[in-house]
C-alpha positions as CSV (number, residue, x, y, z in Angstrom):
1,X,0.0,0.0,0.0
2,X,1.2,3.7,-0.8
3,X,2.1,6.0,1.9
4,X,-1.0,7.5,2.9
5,X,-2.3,10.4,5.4
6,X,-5.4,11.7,6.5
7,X,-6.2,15.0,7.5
8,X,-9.4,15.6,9.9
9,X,-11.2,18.2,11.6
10,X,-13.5,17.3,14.6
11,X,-15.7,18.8,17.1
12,X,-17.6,16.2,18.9
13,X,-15.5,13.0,17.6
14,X,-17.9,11.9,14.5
15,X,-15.4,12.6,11.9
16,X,-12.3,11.5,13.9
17,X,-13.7,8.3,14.9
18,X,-14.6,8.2,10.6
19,X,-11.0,9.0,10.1
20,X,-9.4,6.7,12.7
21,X,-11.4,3.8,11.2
22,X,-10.2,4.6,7.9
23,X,-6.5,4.9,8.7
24,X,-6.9,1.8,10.2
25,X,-8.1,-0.2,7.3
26,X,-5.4,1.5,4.9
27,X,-3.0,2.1,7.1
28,X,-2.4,5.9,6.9
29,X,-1.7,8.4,9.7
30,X,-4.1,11.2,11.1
31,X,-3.2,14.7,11.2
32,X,-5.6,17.4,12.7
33,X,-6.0,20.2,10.8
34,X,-6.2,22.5,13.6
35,X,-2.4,21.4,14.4
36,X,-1.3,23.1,11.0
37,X,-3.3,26.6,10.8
38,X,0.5,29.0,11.8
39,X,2.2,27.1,9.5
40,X,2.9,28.9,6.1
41,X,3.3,25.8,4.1
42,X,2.0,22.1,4.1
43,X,4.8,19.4,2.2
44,X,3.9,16.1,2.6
45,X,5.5,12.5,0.8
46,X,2.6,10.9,0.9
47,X,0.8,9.8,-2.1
48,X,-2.7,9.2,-1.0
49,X,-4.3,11.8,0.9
50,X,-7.4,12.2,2.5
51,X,-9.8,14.5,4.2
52,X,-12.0,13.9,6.8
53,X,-14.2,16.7,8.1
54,X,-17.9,17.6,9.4
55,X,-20.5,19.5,7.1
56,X,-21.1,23.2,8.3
57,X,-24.2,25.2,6.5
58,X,-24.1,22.8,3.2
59,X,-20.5,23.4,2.9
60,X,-16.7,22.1,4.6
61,X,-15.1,23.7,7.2
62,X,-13.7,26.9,6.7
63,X,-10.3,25.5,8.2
64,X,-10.0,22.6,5.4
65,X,-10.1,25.2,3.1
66,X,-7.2,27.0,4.3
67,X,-5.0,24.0,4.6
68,X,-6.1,23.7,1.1
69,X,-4.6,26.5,0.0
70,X,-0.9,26.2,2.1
71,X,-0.8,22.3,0.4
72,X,1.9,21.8,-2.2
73,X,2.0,19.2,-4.8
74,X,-1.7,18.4,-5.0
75,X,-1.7,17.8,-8.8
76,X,0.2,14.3,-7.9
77,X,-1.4,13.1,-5.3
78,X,-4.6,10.8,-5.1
79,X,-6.8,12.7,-2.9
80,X,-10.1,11.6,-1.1
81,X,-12.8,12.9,1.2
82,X,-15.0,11.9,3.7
83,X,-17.5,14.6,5.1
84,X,-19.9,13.5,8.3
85,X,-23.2,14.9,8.4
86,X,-26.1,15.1,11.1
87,X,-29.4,16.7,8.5
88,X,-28.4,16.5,4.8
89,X,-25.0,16.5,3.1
90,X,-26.5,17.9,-0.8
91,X,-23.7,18.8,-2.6
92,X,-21.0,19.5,-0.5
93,X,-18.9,17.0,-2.3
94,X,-18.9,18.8,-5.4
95,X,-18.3,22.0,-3.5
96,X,-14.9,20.0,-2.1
97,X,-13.9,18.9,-5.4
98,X,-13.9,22.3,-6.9
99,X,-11.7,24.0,-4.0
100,X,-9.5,20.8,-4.4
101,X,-9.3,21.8,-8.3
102,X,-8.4,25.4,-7.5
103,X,-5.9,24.2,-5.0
104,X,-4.4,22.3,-8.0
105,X,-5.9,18.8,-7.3
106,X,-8.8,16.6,-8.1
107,X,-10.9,14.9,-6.1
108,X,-10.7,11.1,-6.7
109,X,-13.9,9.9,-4.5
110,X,-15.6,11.9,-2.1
111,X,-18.1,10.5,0.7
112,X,-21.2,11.3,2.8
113,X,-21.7,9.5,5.7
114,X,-24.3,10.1,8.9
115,X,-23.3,10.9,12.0
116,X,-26.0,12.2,15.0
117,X,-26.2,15.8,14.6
118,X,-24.1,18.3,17.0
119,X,-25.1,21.4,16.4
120,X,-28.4,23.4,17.3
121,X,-31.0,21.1,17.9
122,X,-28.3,18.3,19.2
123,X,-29.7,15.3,20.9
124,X,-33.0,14.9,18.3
125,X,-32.0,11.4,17.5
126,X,-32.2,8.3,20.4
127,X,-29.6,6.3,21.2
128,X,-30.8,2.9,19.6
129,X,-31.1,5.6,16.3
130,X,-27.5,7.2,17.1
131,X,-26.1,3.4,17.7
132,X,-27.9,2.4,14.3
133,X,-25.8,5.2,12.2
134,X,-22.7,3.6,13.6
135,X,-23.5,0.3,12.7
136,X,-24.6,1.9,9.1
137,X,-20.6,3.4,8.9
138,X,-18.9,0.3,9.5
139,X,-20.7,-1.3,6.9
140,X,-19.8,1.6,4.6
141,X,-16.4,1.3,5.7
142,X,-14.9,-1.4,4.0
143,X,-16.3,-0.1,0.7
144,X,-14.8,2.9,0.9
145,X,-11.2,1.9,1.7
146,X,-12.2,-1.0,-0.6
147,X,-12.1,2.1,-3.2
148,X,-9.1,3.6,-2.1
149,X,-7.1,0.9,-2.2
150,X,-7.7,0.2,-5.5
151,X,-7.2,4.0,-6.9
152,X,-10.6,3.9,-8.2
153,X,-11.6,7.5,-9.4
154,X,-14.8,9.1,-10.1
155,X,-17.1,8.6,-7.4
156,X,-18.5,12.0,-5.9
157,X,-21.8,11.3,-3.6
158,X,-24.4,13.4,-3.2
159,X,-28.2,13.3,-1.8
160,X,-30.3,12.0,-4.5
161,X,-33.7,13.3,-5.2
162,X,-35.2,10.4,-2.8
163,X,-33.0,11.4,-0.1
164,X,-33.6,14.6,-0.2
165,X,-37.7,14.0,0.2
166,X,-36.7,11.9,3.2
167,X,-34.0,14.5,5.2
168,X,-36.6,17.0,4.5
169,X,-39.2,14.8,6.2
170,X,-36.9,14.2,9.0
171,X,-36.7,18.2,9.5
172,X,-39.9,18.3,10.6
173,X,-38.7,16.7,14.1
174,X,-36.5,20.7,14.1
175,X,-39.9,22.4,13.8
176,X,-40.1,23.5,17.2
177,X,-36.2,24.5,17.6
178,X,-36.3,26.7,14.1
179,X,-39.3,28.3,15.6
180,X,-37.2,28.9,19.3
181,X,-34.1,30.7,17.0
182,X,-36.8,32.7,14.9
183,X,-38.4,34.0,18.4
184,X,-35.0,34.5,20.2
185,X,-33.8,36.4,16.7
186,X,-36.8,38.5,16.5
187,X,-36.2,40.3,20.2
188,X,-33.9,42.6,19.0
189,X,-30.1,41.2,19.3
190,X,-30.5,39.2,15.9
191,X,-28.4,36.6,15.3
192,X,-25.8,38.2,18.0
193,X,-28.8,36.6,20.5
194,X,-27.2,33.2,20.2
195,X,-23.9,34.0,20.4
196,X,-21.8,31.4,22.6
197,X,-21.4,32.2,26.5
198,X,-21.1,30.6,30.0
199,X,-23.8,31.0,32.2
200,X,-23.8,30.8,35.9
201,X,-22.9,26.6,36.5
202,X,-19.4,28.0,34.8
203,X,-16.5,26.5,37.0
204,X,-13.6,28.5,34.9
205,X,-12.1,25.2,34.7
206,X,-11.2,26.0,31.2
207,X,-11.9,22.8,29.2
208,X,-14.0,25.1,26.7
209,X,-10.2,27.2,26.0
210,X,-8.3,23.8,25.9
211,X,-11.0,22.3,23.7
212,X,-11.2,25.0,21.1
213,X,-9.7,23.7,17.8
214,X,-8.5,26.9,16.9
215,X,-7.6,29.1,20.4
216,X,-11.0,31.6,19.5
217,X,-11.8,31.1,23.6
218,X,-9.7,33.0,26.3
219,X,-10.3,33.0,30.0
220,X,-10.6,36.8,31.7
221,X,-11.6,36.9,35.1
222,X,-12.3,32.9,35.5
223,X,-14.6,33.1,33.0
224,X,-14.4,32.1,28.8
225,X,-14.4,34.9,26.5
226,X,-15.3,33.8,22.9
227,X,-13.5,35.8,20.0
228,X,-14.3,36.4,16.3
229,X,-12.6,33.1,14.7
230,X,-15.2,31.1,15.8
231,X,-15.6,27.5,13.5
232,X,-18.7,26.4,14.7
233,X,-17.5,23.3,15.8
234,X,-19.3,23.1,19.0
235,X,-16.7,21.4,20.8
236,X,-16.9,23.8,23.5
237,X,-20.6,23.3,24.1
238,X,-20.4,19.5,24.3
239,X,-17.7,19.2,26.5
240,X,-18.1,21.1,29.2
241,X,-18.5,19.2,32.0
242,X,-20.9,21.6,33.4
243,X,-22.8,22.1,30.4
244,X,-22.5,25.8,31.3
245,X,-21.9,26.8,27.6
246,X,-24.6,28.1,25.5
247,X,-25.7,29.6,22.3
248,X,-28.1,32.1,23.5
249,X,-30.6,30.5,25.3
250,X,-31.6,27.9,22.8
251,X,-29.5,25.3,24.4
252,X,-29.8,25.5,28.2
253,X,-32.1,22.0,27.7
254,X,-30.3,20.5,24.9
255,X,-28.6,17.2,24.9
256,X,-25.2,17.5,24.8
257,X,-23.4,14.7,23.1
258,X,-19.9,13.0,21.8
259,X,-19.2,10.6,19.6
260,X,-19.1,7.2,22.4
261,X,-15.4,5.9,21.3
262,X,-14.1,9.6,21.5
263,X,-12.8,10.6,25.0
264,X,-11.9,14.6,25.2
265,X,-8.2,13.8,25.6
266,X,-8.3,13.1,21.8
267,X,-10.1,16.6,21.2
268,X,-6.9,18.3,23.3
269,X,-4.4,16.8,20.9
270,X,-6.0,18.5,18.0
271,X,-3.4,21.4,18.3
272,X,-0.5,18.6,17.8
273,X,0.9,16.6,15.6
């Protein structure tokens, strides 16, 4: 097999888990992404690369992008993607393939894979449901390194007409949380109303900071301060042992999760290699 790396981005585990899995099976080492954001260039020997990441408004992370752009020596590398979703993936595939293009690579075979969803409206799905999509990924699993293995090329998934019908079905169950953001909106702050904070159960223990894939949270006075780099990740929300975090007040009842085989010690070791 050809020397192989993958490079991931994670907030709640659901795409590292994906990635570790996948490293396993083709034996290729993980990098975080968040590990290589100061550096000015990325060289790497490897001659399969992939990228593992979550799907953020219909589109990748804005941090995989900017990796992108520092890589060198795309054009001669075979490059592939996996992207976890929790609602609908649509097209963000394509999307991938045409910043790999104007990074100077193409995108051999990209992937969609469901994960329970982490952001606003976290917690929707049961456990025998959540337990379900993992079972579903290991299945998918073998097919996709199956793929890799062989250098196939080609393959770009994206929601189908009939999947679309059915995520949009399954949207209805986020009925009463768009209708929460619309009302919490509509008061007058805007979308600056669900900004991230710590309410009262804060300890200032910190985790949120030390979680934060890309140092946007700094502790003044015992308590987290969120800046302006912000990748929605929601790492900080999930983790806190407290559940203290919020966005607005739209979460002070939601279910907090983590992907079950990703302990927050692999979260902290997203800022090294």
């Amino acid at each position: 097999m050809k020397k192989a790396e993958i490079y991931y981005f994670t907030g709640t585990g659901n795409s590292l888990a994906v990635a570790r899995d996948i490293g396993g099976k083709i034996n290729a080492g993980l990098i975080p992404a968040a590990s290589l954001v100061n550096k000015k260039k990325i060289e790497t020997d490897s001659e399969i690369i992939g990228f593992v990441f979550p799907v953020y408004d219909f589109k990748p992370p804005e941090i995989i992008k900017k990796i992108l752009e520092k890589m060198e020596n795309l054009s001669s590398k075979y490059i592939f993607a996996v992207c976890t979703y929790g609602i609908m993936p649509l097209n963000v595939m394509k999307k991938f393939s045409q910043i790999i293009a104007s990074s100077g690579g193409a995108l051999s075979g990209g992937f969609t894979v469901k994960m329970p969803h982490n952001g606003l409206g976290s917690g929707k799905t049961s456990k025998k449901e959540n337990e379900k999509m993992y079972k579903k990924w290991k299945s998918k699993l073998d097919k996709i390194c199956t793929y890799i293995k062989a250098g196939e090329k080609g393959k770009i998934e994206k929601d189908n007409f009939l999947t679309v019908i059915f995520n949009i079905f399954n949207l209805f169950k986020y009925i009463p949380l768009i209708i929460s953001i619309f009302r919490e909106v509509s008061k007058g702050g805007g979308w600056n109303s669900l900004a991230l904070n710590a309410d009262e159960k804060c300890s200032g223990c910190g985790i949120c900071q030390k979680s934060c894939p890309v140092d946007n949270i700094k502790i003044i006075d015992e308590k987290p301060v969120w800046g302006d780099n912000c990748e929605g990740c929601f790492a900080c929300l999930h983790w806190c042992p407290e559940e203290a975090v919020q966005a607005g007040k739209i979460t002070i009842k939601m279910k907090r999760y983590h992907h079950p085989d990703i302990g927050l010690s692999d979260i902290l070791r997203q800022k090294t290699v």
